[in-house]
N, C-alpha and C positions, 0 to 999 in steps of 0.2 A: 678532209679527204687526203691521204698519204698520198704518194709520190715518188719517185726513186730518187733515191737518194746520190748528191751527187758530190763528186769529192775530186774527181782527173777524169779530164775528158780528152781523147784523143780520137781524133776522126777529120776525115776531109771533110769539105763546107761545100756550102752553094752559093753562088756568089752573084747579088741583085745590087746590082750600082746605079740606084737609084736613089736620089734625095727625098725629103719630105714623102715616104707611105707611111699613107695613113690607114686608119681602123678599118676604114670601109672598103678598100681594095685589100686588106689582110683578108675580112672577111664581111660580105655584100651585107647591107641590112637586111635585106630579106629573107635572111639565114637565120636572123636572131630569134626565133622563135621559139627554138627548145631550150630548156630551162636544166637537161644534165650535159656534163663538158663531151660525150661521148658523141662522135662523127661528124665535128667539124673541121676536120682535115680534110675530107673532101671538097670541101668550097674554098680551103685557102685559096687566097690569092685567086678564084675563081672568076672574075673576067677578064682578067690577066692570062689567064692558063685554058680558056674555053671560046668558042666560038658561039654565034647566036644559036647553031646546030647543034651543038654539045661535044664539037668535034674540039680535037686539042688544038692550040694553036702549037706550030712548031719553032717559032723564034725565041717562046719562052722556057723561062732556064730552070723553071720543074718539067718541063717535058720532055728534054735533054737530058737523054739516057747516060750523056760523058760525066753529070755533076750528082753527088749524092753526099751521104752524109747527116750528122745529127747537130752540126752548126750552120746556121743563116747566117750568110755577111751582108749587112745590108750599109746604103748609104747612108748622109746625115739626116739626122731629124725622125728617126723611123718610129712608129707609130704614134701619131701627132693624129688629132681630129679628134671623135669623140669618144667619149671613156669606157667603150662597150669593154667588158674583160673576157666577151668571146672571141676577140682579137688572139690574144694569149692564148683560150682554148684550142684554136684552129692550128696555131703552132705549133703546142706541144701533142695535139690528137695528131697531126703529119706525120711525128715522130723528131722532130727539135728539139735540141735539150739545150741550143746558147744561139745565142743571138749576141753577134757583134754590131757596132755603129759607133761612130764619132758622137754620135747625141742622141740619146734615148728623150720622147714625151715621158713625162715624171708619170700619168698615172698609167700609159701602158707596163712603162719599166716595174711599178709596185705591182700592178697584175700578174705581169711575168712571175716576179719573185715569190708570187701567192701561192702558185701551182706547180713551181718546180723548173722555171724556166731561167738561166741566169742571163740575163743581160749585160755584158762586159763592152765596156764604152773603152774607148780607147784615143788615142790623139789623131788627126786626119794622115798624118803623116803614116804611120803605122797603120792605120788603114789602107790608106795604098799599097802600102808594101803587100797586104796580104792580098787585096786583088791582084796585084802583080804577080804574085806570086801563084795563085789557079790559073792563072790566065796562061801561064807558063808552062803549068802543069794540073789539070784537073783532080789528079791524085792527090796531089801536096797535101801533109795534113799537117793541124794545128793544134798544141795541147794546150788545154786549160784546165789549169790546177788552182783549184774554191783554197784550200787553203793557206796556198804561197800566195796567192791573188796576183796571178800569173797569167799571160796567153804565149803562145810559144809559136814562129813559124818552125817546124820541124826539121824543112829543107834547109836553111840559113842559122838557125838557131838563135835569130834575131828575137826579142821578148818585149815587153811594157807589161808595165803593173797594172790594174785597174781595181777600184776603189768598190769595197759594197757595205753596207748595213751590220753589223756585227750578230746583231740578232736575226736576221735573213740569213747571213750566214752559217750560224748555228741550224736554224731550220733548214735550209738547204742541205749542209751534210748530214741531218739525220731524215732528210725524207720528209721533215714537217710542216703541216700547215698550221695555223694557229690554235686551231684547235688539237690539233694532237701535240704541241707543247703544252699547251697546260693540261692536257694527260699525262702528260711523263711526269709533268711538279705535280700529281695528284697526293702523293704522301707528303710532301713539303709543307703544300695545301692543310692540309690534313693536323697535321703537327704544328700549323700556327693554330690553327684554329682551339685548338686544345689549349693552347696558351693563353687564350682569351680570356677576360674574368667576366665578360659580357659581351 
């Protein structure tokens, strides 16, 4: 399944400062039950963001109308617990396209990168700066650019690198999942095979 393709992102964030979320408060087990990625945005983070009533809670910071935006900054450790990859769905079905932390779970983080979601880890230090920095300003926004492998506070102009996958990267700036790279090498494909003597 393609994906938008991402290459510089610039946008305000939303900013969850909290450690260790896990899969199941991204998105409740009880959710997992459909099997295409389409409408699980609406359970993100869903008892976090809902009441027993179905009423929104107003303390949390997707129902605060002052924070938006297509980057999640979340704390350390963020999606840790189990390997469900409709964690990542509910994400990018919200409308998230980067997810910052000081420490990504290794198989949330390769979920992410499956669907289009870039995960950009960064040092705690630098972390803080960028909560400091909405906190100051809800507007503040932050650029990330896939092929400097850059995050940028906008206001300050303060940066850090962050490190990904070469071949995630490639798929990421063209939009692909693994299966639409090896559509693109289909003539490649094609022309070894010709080469074969058997």
């Amino acid at each position: 399944m393609a994906y938008d393709r991402f290459t510089i992102l610039r946008s305000t964030a939303v900013p969850l400062p909290i450690e260790n979320v896990d899969t199941d408060q991204i998105i409740p087990a009880r959710f997992l039950k459909a099997t295409k990625r389409e409408g699980f945005g609406d359970n993100l983070f869903r008892d976090w963001r809902y009441n027993g009533d179905e009423t929104p809670k107003e303390d949390f910071v997707l129902n605060n109308p002052i924070y938006s935006g297509k980057i999640l900054v979340g704390g350390r450790n963020f999606g840790s617990g189990s390997s469900r990859e409709h964690a990542a769905w509910a994400i990018y079905d919200y409308g998230f396209r980067c997810v910052v932390s000081s420490f990504f779970a290794d198989i949330f983080k390769g979920n992410s990168l499956n669907i289009g979601i870039l995960p950009v880890q960064v040092s705690a230090e630098f972390l803080n700066k960028i909560f400091l920095a909405i906190e100051a300003d809800p507007n503040a926004e932050l650029e990330v650019n896939l092929p400097e492998q850059t995050i940028t506070i906008i206001a300050t102009g303060e940066n850090e690198s962050f490190d990904i996958n070469g071949y995630k990267k490639h798929n990421m700036t063209n939009g692909f999942d693994d299966i639409d790279y090896l559509q693109a090498m289909k003539e490649e494909i094609r022309g070894f095979e010709k080469q074969r003597i058997y």
